[in-house]
N, C-alpha and C positions, 0 to 999 in steps of 0.2 A: 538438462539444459540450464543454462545461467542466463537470466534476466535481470535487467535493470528498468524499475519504472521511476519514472522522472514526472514528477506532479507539483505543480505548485502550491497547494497545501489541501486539508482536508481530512490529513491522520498527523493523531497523535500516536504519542507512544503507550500511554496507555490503554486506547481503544476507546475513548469515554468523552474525553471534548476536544471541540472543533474537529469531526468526524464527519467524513462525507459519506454517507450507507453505502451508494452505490462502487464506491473507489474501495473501500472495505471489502465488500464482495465480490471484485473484482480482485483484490490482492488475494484472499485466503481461496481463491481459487487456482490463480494461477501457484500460491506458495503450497498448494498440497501437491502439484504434479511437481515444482519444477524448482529450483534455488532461486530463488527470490529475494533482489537485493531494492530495497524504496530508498530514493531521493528526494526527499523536500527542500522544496526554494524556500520556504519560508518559514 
């Protein structure tokens, strides 16, 4: 299945600053079952 999560910020791209834990763990969870596509607003 193909997802789109739409967050206004909280990840970067490297994983390391301005990281929100719980939005991280949220993403590598839904990105092990599923295609996983992140949107940030900011």
């Amino acid at each position: 299945m193909r997802i789109a999560f739409v967050v206004a910020g909280g990840v970067d791209r490297s994983g390391r600053g301005s990281v929100t834990p719980a939005i991280l763990w949220l993403i590598e969870r839904i990105a092990g079952r599923h295609d996983l596509f992140v949107y940030v607003l900011r």
